[in-house]
SEKEZA-154493 format. One line per 3 residues: their letters; for each residue y, z, x of N, C-alpha, C. Coordinates in steps of 0.001 Angstrom, whole numbers, plus 500000, padded with zeros to 6 digits. Each point is the difference from the previous one (the first is absolute). Layout:
BEGIN
a) Y,Z,X,Y,Z,X,Y,Z,X; ...
***
This chain:
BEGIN
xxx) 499187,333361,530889,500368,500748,501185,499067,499620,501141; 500666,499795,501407,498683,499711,500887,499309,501255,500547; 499060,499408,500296,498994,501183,500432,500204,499808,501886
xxx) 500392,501244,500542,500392,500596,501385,499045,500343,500800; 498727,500120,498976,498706,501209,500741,499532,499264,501034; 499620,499267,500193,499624,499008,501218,500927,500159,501020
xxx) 501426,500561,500151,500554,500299,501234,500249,501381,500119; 498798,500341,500060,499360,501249,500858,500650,500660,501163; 500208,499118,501323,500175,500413,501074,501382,499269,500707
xxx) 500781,500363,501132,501328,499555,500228,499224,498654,500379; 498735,499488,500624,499571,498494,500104,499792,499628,499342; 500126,500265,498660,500204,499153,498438,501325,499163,500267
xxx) 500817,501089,500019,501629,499705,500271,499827,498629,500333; 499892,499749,501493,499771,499380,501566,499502,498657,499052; 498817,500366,499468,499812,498398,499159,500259,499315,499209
xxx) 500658,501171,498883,500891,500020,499118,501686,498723,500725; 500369,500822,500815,500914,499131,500832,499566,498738,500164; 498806,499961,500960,499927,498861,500684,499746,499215,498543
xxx) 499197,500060,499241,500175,498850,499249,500885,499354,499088; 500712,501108,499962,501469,499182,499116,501029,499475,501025; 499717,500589,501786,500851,499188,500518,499913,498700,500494
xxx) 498224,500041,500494,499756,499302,500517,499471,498636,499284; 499554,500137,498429,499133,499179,499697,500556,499865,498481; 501082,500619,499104,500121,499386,499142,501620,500300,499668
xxx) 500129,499479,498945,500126,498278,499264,500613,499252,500946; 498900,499570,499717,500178,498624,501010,500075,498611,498721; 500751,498836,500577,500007,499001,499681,500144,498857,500757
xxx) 499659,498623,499288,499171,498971,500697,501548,499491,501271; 501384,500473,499956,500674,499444,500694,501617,500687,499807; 500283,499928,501345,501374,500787,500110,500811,500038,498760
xxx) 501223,500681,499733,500967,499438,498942,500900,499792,500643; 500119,499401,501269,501044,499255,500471,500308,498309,499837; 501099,500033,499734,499987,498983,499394,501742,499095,500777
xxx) 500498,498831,499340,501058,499603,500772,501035,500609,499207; 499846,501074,498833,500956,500505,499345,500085,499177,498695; 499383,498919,499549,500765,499358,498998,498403,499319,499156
xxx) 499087,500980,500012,499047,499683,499116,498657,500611,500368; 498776,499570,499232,498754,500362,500810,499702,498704,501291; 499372,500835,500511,499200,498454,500784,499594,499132,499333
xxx) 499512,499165,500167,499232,498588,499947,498817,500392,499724; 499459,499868,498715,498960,500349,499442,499395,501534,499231; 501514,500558,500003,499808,501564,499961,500631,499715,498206
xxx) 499544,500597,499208,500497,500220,497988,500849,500563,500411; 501905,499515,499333,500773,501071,499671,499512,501156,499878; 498932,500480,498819,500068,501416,499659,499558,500538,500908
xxx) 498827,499694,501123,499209,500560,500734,500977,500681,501319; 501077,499116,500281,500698,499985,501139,501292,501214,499423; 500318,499960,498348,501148,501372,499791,498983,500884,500226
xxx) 498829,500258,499753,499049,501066,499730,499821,500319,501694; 499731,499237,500707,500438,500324,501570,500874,500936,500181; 501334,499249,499727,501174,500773,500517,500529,500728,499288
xxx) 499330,500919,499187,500333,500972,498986,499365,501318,500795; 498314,499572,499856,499467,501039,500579,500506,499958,501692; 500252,499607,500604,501084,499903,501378,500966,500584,499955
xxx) 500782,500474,498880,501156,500921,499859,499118,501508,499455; 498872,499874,499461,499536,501035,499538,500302,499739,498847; 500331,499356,498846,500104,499864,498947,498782,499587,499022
xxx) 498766,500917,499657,498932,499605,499981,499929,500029,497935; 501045,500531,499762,500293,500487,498772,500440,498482,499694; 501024,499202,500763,500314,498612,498834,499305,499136,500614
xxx) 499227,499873,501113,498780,498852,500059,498792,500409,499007; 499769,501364,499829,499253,499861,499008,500564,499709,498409; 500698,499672,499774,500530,499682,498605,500037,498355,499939
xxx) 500795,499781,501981,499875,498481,499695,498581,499435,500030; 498931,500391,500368,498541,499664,499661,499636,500004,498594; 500853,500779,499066,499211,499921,498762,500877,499066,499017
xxx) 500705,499404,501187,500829,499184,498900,499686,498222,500191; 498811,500213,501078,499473,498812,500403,498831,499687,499418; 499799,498881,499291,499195,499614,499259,498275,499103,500261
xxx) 499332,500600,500472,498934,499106,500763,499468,498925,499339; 500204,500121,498781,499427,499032,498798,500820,498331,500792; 501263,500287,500041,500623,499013,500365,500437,499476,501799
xxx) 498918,500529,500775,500057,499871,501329,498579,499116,500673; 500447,498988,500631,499190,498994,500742,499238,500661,500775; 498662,499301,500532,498718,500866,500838,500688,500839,501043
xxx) 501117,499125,501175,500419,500456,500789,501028,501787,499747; 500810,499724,498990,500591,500999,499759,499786,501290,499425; 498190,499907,499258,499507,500659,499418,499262,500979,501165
xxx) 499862,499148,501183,499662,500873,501594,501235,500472,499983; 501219,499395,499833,500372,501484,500887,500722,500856,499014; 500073,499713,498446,499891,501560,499128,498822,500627,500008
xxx) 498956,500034,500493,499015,500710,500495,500551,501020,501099; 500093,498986,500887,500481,500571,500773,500497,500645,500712; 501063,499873,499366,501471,500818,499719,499789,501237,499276
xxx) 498908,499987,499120,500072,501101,498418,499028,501189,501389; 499433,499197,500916,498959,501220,500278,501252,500721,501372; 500667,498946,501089,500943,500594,500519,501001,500767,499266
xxx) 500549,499892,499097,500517,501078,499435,499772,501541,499142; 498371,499678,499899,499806,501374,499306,499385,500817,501200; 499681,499645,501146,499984,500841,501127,501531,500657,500694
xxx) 500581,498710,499885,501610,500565,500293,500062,501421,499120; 500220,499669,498955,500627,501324,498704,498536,501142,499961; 499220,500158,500804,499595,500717,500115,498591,500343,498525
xxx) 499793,498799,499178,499082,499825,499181,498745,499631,500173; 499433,500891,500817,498265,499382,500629,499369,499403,499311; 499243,500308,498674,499387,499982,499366,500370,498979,499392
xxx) 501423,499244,499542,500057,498457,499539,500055,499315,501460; 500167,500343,500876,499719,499562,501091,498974,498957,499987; 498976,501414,500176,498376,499079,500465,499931,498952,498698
xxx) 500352,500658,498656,499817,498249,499077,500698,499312,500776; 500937,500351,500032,501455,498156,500324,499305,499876,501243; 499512,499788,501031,499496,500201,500896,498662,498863,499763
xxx) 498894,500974,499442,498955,499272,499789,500201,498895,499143; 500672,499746,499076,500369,498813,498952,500829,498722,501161; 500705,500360,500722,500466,499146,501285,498736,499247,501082
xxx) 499697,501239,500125,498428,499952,501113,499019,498559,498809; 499659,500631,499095,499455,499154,499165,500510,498626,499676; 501353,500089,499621,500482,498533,499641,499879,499101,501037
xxx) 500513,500104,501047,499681,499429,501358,499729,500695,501073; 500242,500871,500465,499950,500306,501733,500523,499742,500720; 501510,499348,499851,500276,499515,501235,501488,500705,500613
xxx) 499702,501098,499589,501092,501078,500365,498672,501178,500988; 499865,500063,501040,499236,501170,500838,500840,501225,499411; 501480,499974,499793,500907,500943,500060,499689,500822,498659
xxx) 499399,499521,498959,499001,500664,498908,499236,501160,500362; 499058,499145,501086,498860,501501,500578,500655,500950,500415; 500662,499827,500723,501198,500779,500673,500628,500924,498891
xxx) 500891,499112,498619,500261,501420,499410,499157,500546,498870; 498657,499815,499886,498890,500556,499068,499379,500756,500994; 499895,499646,501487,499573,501095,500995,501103,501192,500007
xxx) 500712,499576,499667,501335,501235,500089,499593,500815,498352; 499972,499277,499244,499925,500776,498781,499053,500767,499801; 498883,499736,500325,498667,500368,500330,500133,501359,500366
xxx) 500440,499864,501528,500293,501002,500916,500511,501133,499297; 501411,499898,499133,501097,500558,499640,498804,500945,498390; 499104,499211,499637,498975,500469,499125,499091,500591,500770
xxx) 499954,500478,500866,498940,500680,500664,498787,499268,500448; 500093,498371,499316,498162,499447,500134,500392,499231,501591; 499675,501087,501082,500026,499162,501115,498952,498885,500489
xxx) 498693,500672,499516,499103,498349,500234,500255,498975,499113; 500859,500074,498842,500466,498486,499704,501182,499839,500509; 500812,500420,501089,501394,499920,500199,499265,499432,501420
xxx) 499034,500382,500285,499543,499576,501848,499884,498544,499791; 498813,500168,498755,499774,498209,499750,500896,498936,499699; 500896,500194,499621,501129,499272,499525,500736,499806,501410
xxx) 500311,501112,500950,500869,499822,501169,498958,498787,500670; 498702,500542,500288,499029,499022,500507,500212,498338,499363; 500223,499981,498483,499994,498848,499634,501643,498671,500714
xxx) 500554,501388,499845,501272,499545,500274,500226,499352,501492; 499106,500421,500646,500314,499898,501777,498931,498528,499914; 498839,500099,499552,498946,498904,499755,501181,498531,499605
xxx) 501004,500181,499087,500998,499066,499523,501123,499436,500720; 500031,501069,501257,501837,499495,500843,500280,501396,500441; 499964,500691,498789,501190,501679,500353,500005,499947,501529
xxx) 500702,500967,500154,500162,500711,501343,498811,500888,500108; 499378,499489,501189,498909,500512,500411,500066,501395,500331; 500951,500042,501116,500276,501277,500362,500526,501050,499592
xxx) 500676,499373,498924,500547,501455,499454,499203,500263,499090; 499101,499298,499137,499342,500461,498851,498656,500894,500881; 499650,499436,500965,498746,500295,500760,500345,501541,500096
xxx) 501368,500498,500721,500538,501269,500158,499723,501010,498197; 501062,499357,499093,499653,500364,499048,498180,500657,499506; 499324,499113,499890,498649,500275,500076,499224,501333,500810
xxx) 500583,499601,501340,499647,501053,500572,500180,501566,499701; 501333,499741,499601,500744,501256,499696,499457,500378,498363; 499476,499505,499140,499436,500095,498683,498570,500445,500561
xxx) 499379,499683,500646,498385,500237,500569,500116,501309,500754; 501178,499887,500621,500123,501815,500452,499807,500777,499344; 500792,499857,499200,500713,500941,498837,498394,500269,498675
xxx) 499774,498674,500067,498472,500595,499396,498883,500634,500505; 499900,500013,501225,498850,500573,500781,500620,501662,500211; 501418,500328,500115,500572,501083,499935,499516,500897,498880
xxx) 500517,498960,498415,499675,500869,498771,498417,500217,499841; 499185,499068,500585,499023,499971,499846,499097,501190,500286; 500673,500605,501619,499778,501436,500397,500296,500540,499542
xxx) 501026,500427,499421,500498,500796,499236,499287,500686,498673; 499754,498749,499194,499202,500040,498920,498159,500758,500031; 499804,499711,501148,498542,500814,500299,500147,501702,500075
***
């Protein structure tokens, strides 16, 4: 069951919002496509797992993830079932395999920013906002959107200096 206690106040809400609107799941690239495949360089599975969770269907991209076999996937493709495994358990609302699929991505390579982005979201969604700050920070250090994560941040640093009064 998740734990709520950390949104204390209606500016829990407010950040609560902003970070699932503003900052997660994110992934490394649109799912637009010319209609008749993935892009150019994108794994079949990675690209149904796109456009599944794009309909909201977070229930059969996660099934089609477990039917993908990493044992049998090249360096490149093994980034983006990483990848993919950590954008989708932020989609379906699973924090906590999140930050693994997440950090196991972060770890294998790095070359998704859009990782920090949703382990900063998961983070967040777990209450640990100074590892959800660092991760947004890491993420902007990589490409992200400066500005919106910068906003994000802000609005997490509010919200802690708020509870912070509170708590005294």
């Amino acid at each position: 069951m998740t734990d709520y206690r950390h949104l204390r106040t209606r500016n829990s809400l407010i950040v609560l919002f902003l970070v699932i609107y503003l900052a997660a799941p994110q992934t490394s690239a649109g799912i637009e496509t010319n209609g008749f495949g993935p892009p150019p360089g994108r794994p079949e599975f990675a690209w149904r797992v796109q456009q599944l969770m794009a309909r909201g269907d977070g229930e059969s991209a996660d099934k089609l993830l477990k039917q993908v076999d990493p044992e049998h996937l090249n360096a490149r493709q093994l980034e983006w079932f990483y990848h993919i495994q950590c954008y989708a358990s932020v989609g379906v609302k699973a924090y906590l395999r999140a930050t693994q699929h997440c950090t196991r991505s972060i770890n294998n390579s790095g070359a998704f920013w859009h990782d920090f982005v949703n382990r900063g979201a998961a983070h967040a969604m777990l209450g640990d906002y100074d590892q959800a700050i660092i991760d947004y920070r890491s993420a902007i250090r990589r490409g992200g959107d400066h500005a919106q994560l910068t906003r994000v941040i802000l609005a997490i640093q509010k919200e802690q200096a708020k509870q912070a009064a509170i708590d005294r």
